[in-house]
RODO-2510 file (C-alpha; in nm, 4 decimals, decimal comma):
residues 272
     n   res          X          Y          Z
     1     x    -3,9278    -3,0927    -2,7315
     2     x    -4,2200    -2,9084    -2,8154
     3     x    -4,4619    -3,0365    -2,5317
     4     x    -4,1531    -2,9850    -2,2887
     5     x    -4,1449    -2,5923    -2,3949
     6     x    -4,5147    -2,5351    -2,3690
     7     x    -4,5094    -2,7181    -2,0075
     8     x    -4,1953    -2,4939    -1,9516
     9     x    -4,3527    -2,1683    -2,0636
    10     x    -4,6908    -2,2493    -1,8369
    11     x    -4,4913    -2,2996    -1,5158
    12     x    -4,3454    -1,9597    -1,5767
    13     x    -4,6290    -1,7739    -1,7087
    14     x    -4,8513    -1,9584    -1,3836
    15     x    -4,8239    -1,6780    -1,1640
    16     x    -4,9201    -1,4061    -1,4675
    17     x    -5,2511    -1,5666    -1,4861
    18     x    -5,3098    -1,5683    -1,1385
    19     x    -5,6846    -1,4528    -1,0280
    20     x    -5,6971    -1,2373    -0,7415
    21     x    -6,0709    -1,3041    -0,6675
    22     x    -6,2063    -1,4627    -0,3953
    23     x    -6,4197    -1,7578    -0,5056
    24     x    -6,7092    -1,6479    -0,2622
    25     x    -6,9346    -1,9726    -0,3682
    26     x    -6,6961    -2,1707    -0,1311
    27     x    -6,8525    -1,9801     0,1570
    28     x    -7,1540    -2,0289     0,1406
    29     x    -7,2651    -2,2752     0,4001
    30     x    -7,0853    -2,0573     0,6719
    31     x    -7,2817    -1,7765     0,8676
    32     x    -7,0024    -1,6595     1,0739
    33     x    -6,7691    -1,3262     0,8474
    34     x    -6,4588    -1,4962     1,0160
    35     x    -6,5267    -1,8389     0,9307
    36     x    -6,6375    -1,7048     0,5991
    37     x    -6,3192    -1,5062     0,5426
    38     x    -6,0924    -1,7943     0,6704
    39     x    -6,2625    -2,0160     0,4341
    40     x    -6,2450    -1,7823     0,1378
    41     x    -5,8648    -1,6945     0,1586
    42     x    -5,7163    -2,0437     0,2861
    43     x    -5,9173    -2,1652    -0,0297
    44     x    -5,7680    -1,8919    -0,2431
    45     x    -5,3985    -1,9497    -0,1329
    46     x    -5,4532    -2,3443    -0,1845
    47     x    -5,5196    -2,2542    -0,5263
    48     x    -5,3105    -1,9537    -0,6555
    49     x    -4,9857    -1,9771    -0,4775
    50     x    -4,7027    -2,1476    -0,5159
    51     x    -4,3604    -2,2168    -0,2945
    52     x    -4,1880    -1,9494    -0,3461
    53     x    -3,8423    -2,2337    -0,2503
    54     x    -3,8944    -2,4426    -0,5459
    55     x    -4,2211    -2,3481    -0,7070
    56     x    -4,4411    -2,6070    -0,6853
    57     x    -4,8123    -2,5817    -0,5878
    58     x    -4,8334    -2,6002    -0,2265
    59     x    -5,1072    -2,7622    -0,0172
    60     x    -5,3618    -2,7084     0,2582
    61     x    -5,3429    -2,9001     0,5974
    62     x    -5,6370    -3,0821     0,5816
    63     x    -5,6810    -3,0733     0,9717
    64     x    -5,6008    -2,7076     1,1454
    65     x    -5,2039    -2,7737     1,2888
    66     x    -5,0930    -2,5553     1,5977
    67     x    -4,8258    -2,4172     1,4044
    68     x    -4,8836    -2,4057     0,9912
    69     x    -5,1452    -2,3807     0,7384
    70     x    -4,9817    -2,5024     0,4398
    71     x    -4,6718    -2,7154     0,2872
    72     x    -4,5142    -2,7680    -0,0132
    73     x    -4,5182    -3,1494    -0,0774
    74     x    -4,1840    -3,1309    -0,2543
    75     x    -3,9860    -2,9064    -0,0580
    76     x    -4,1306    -2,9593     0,2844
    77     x    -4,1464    -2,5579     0,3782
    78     x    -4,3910    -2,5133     0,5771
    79     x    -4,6549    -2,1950     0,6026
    80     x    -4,8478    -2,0171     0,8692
    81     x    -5,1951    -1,7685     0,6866
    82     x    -5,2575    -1,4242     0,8120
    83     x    -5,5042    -1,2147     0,6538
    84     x    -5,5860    -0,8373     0,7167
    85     x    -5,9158    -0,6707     0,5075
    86     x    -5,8605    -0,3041     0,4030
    87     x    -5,4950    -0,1486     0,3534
    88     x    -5,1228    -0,3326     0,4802
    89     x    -5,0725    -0,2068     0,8547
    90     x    -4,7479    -0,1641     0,9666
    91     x    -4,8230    -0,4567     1,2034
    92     x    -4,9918    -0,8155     1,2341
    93     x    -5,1897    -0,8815     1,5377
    94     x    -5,0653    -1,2474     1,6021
    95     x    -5,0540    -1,4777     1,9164
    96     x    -4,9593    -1,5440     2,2463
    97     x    -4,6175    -1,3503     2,3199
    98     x    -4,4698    -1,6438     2,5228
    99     x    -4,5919    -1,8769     2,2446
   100     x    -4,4306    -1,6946     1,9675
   101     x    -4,0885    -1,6239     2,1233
   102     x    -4,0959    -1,9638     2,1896
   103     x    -4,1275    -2,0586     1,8451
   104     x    -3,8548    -1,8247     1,7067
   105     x    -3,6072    -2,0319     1,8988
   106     x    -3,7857    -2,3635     1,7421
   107     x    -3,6877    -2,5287     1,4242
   108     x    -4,0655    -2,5862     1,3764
   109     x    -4,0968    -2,1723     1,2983
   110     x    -4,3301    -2,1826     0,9680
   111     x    -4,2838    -1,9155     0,6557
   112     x    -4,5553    -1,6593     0,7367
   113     x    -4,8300    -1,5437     0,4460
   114     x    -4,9759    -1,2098     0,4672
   115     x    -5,2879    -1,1291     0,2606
   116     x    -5,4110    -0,8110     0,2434
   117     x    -5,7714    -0,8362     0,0725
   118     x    -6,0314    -0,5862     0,0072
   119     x    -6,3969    -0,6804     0,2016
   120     x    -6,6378    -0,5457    -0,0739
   121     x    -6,4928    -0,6907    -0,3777
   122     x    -6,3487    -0,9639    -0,2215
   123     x    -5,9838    -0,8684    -0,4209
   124     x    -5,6753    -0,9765    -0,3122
   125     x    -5,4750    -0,6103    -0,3194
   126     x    -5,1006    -0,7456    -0,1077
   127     x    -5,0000    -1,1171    -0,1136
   128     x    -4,6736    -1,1605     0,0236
   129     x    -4,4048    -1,4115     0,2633
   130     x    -4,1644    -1,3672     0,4556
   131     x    -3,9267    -1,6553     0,5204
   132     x    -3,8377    -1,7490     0,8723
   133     x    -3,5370    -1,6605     0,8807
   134     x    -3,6259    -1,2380     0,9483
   135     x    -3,8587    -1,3332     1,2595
   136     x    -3,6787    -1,2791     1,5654
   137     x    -3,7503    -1,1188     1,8613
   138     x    -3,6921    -0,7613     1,8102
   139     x    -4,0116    -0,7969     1,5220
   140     x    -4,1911    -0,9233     1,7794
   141     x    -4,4579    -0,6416     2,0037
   142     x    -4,5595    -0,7814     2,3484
   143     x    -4,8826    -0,6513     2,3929
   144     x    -5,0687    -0,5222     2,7041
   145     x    -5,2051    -0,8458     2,9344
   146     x    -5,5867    -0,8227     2,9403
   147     x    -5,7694    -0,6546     3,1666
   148     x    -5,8899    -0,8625     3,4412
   149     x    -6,2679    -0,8598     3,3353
   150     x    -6,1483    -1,0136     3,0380
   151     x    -6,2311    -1,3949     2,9664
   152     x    -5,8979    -1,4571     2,9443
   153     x    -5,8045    -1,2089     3,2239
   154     x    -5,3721    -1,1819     3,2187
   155     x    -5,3268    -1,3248     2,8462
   156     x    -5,0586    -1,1581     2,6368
   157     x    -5,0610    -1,1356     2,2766
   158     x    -4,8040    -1,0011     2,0011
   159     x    -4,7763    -0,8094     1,7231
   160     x    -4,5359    -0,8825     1,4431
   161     x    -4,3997    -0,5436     1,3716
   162     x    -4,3808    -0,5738     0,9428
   163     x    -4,1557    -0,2359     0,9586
   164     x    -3,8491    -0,3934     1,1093
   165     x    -3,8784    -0,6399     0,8611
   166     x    -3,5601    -0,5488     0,5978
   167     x    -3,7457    -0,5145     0,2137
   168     x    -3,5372    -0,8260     0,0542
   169     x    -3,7508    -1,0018     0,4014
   170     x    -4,1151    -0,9164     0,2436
   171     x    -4,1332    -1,1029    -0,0956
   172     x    -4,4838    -1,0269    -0,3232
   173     x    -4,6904    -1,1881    -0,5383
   174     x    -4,9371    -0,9216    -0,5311
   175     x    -4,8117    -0,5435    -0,4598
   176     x    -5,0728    -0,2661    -0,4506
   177     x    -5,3108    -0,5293    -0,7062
   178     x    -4,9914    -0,5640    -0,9270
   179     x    -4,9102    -0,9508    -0,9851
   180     x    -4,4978    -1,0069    -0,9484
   181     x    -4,3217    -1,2468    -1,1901
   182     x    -4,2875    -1,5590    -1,0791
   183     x    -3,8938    -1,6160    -1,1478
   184     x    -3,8681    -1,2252    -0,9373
   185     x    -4,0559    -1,4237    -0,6262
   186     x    -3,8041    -1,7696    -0,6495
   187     x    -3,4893    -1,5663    -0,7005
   188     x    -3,6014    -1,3048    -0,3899
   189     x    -3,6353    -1,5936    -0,1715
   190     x    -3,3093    -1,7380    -0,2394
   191     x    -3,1364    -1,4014    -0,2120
   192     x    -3,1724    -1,4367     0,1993
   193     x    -3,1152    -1,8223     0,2571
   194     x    -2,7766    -1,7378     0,3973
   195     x    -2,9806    -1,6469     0,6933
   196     x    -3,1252    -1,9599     0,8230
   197     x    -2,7127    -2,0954     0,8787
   198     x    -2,7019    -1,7766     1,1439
   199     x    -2,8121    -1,9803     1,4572
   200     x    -2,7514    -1,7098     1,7107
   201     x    -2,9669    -1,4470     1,7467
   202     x    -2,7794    -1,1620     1,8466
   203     x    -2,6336    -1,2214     1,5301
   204     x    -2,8675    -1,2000     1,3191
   205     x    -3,0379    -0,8966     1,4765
   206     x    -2,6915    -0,7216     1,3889
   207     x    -2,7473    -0,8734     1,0569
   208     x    -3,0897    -0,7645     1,0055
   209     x    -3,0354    -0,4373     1,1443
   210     x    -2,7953    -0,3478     0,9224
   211     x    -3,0206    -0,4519     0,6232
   212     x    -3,2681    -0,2081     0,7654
   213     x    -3,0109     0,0833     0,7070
   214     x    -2,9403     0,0172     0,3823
   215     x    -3,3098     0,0190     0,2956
   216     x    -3,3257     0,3744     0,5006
   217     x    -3,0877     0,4816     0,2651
   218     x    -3,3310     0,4482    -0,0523
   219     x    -3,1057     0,4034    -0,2911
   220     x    -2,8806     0,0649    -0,4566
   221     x    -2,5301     0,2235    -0,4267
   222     x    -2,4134     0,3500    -0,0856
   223     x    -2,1317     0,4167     0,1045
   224     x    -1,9232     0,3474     0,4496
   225     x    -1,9691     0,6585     0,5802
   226     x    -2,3236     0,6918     0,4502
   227     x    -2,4054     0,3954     0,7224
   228     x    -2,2051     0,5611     0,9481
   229     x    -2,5568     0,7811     1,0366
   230     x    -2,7057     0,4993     1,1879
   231     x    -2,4618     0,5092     1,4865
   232     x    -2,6237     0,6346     1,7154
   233     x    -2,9602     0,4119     1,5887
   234     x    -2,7345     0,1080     1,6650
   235     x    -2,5830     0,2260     1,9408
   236     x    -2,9553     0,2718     2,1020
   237     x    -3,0560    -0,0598     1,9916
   238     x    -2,7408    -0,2596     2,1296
   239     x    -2,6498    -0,0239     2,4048
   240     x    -2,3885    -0,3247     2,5379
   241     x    -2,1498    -0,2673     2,2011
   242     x    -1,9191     0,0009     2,2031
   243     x    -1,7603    -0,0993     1,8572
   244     x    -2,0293     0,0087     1,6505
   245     x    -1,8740     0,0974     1,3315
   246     x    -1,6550    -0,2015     1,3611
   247     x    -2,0233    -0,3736     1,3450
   248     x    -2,0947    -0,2274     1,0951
   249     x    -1,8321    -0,2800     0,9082
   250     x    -1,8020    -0,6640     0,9957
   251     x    -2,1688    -0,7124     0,8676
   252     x    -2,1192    -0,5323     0,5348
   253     x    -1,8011    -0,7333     0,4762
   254     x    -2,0888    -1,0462     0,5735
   255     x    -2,3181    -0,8798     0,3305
   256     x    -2,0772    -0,8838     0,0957
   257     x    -1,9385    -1,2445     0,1188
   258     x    -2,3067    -1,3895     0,0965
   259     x    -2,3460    -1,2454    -0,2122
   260     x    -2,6112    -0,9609    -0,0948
   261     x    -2,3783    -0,6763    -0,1730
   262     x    -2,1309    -0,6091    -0,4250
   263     x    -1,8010    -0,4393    -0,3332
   264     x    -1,7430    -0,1651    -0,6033
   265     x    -1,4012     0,0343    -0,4290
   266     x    -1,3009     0,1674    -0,1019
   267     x    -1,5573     0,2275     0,1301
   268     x    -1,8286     0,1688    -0,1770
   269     x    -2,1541    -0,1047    -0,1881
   270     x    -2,4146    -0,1662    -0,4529
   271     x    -2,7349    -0,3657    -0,2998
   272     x    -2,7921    -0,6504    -0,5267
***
């Protein structure tokens, strides 16, 4: 019983202990900064970070796959690296546009890593995911083709837009060089699997939309008529709906029934 509560208070303590160094010896037979940098925080996220599904350790794809970097070996989720040096931007320069979109409607989607790392001290300062379930299209920034003295003249890449991304969607490890507790980071992620059973996406960008109010609101308890400002947000952003506080309503009373808000009285919410 002993052995079982020291193994027990390790796996709960792991993510306490976690270094937020780069081990910068592992680069070392690399001249390229990119290759260095890919090298140096692939290496760190092999061995500091856990699934944040079931939390066990997960694992590198040995060989580069189109779509993910790492896995967790027990859970299967699957997860795709980007890094940014410096501060968190309000967006991640990803992809191909056509590429991306495509994978949103794909079951094959990965979890998406951000790292946010600082290029002197080689510090990890933001570590976070966000599960698949929040990427849909309306995150997603097609960006200008290239110019046609480009190499790849006509190419369009994306942008994942991180600020219509609802808060309970960005789950840290690392916040402004503050490590989060490791039970915070499993029960955050299953807060929002209710997610992944909405198939359609129309849907789920009411869904997400509405998450985004409540966040503009600031606070935990809210009411009806409080989300009633957003109307004419909503009403911009699904111009074809002329119901819009019976949306609203409808995806509170969803909100509600999934466990993500608690119905206190009459027109009254608490965010859980």
């Amino acid at each position: 019983m002993l052995f079982e509560g020291i193994i027990k208070d390790n796996r709960e303590n792991f993510i306490l202990n976690m270094q937020k160094i780069f081990d910068v010896k592992k680069a070392d037979n690399y001249t390229s900064n990119s290759q260095k940098i890919r090298i140096l925080t692939e290496d760190w996220v092999d061995s500091q970070i856990f699934c944040p599904s079931c939390g066990t350790n997960i694992e590198n794809y040995e060989n580069n796959r189109p779509v993910a970097d790492f896995y967790c070996p027990k859970c299967s989720e699957e997860y795709e690296l980007k890094s940014k040096k410096d501060g968190m931007a309000k967006k991640i320069v990803d992809g191909a546009y056509s590429k991306m979109i495509e994978r949103l409607q794909s079951s094959s989607n990965p979890n998406f890593f951000f790292l946010n790392y600082n290029p002197v001290k080689f510090e990890v300062y933001n570590f976070l995911v966000i599960p698949k379930h929040f990427f849909v299209p309306s995150i997603i920034e097609k960006r200008k083709p290239l110019s046609s003295t480009a190499r790849r003249a006509g190419w369009v890449g994306c942008n994942i837009l991180l600020q219509n991304i609802p808060q309970s969607g960005k789950i840290f490890y690392i916040k402004n060089g503050e490590v989060e507790n490791k039970d915070k980071i499993l029960k955050n992620w299953q807060k929002t699997l209710f997610l992944r059973d909405t198939k359609k996406t129309e849907l789920k960008g009411w869904i997400l939309d509405v998450m985004n109010c409540i966040d503009s609101l600031g606070k935990q308890d809210f009411t009806l008529e409080e989300m009633y400002n957003f109307v004419s947000l909503l009403s911009k952003k699904h111009p074809d709906n002329r119901h819009i506080k019976d949306k609203i309503r409808q995806q509170l009373q969803f909100l509600r029934d999934k466990g993500y808000l608690e119905f206190l009285d009459r027109g009254k919410y608490r965010l859980k």
